[in-house]
C-alpha positions in Angstrom: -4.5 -50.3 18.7 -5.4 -46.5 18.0 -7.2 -46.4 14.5 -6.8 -43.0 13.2 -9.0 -40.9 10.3 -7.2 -41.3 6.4 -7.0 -38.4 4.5 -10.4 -38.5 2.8 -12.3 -39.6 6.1 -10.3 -36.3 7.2 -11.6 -34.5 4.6 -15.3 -35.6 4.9 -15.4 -34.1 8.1 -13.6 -31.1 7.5 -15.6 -30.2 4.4 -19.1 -31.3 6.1 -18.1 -29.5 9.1 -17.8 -26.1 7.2 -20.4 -26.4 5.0 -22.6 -26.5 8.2 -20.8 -23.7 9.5 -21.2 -22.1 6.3 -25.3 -22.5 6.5 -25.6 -21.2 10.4 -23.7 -18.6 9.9 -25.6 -17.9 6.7 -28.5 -17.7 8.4 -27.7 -16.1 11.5 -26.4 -12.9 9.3 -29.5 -12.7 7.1 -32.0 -13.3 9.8 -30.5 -9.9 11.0 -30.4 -8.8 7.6 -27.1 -8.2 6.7 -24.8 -9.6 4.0 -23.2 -12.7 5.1 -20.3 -12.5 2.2 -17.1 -10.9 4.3 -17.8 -13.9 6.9 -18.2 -16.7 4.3 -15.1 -15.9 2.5 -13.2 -16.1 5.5 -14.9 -19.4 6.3 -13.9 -20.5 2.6 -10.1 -19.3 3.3 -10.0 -21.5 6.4 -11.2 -24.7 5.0 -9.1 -24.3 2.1 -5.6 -23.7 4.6 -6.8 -27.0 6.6 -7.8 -28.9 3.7 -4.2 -28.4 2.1 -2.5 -28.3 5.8 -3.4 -31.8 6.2 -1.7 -32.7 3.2 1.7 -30.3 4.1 0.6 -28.6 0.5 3.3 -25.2 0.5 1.9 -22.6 1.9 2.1 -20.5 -1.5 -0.1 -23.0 -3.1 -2.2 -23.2 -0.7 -2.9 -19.3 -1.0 -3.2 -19.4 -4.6 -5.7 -21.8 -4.4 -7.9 -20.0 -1.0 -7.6 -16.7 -3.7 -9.3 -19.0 -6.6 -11.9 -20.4 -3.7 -12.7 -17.3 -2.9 -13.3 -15.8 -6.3 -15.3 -19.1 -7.4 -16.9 -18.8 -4.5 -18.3 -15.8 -4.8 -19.4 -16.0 -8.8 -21.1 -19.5 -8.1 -22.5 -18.5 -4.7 -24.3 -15.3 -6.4 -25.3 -17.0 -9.8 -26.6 -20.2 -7.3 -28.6 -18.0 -4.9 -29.8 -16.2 -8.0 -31.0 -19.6 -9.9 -32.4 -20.5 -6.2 -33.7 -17.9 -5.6 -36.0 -18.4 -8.8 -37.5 -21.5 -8.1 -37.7 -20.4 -4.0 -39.4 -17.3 -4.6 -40.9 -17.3 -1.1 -38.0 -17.7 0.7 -34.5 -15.6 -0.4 -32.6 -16.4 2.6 -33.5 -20.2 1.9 -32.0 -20.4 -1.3 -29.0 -18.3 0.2 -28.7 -20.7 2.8 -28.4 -23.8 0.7 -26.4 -22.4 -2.0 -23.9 -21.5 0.6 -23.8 -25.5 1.5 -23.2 -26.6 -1.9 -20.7 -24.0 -3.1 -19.0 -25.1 0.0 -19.1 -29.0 -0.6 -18.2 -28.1 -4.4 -14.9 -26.1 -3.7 -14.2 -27.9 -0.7 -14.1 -31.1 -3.2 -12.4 -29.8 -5.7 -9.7 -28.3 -3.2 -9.5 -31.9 -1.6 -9.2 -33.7 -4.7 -6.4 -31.3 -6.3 -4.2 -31.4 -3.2 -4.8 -35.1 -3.3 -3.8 -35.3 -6.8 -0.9 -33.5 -6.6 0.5 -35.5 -3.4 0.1 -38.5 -5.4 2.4 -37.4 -8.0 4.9 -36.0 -5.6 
């Protein structure tokens, strides 16, 4: 008897999974000091479409809400590193690096529990 993932254990691992992607990737762009935004907001896009694929969300909605991602993203990723940045005074990329993680869990969350939501009324 094959036992296969539910939709939040599907989840876990998707949002975890890009949130680490998320950091390394962080981190390999500043270590060469660049800006890492163009490449995390296509990350953010792409967990957004398989977060709401795995529900069979429409694909419009699942745009509108990869457009919001990305817009939240980048306001709580900049005022995060920011506030980070503050208390991590010797270390910029560091506090880039984790803000990227939590911004990530946060939308990726907030994505999950909205498609969820919405398939539960459907």
């Amino acid at each position: 008897m094959k036992k296969s993932l539910t939709s939040i254990g599907k989840a876990h691992i998707t949002i975890h999974s890009f949130a680490v992607a998320h950091a390394i990737t962080a981190a390999i762009i500043i270590s060469h000091g660049n800006d890492p935004g163009t490449i995390l907001t296509i990350l953010t896009i792409a967990m957004v479409v398989v977060l709401t694929r795995l529900n069979d969300y429409p694909l419009d909605v699942t745009a509108a809400l990869a457009l919001i991602s990305c817009f939240a993203g980048f306001f709580l990723g900049t005022a995060g590193a920011d506030l980070l940045s503050n208390l991590l005074s010797e270390s910029k990329a560091l506090a880039q690096i984790l803000t990227t993680i939590l911004v990530t869990e946060v939308l990726g969350w907030l994505t999950f529990v909205i498609v969820a939501k919405s398939a539960k009324q459907n």
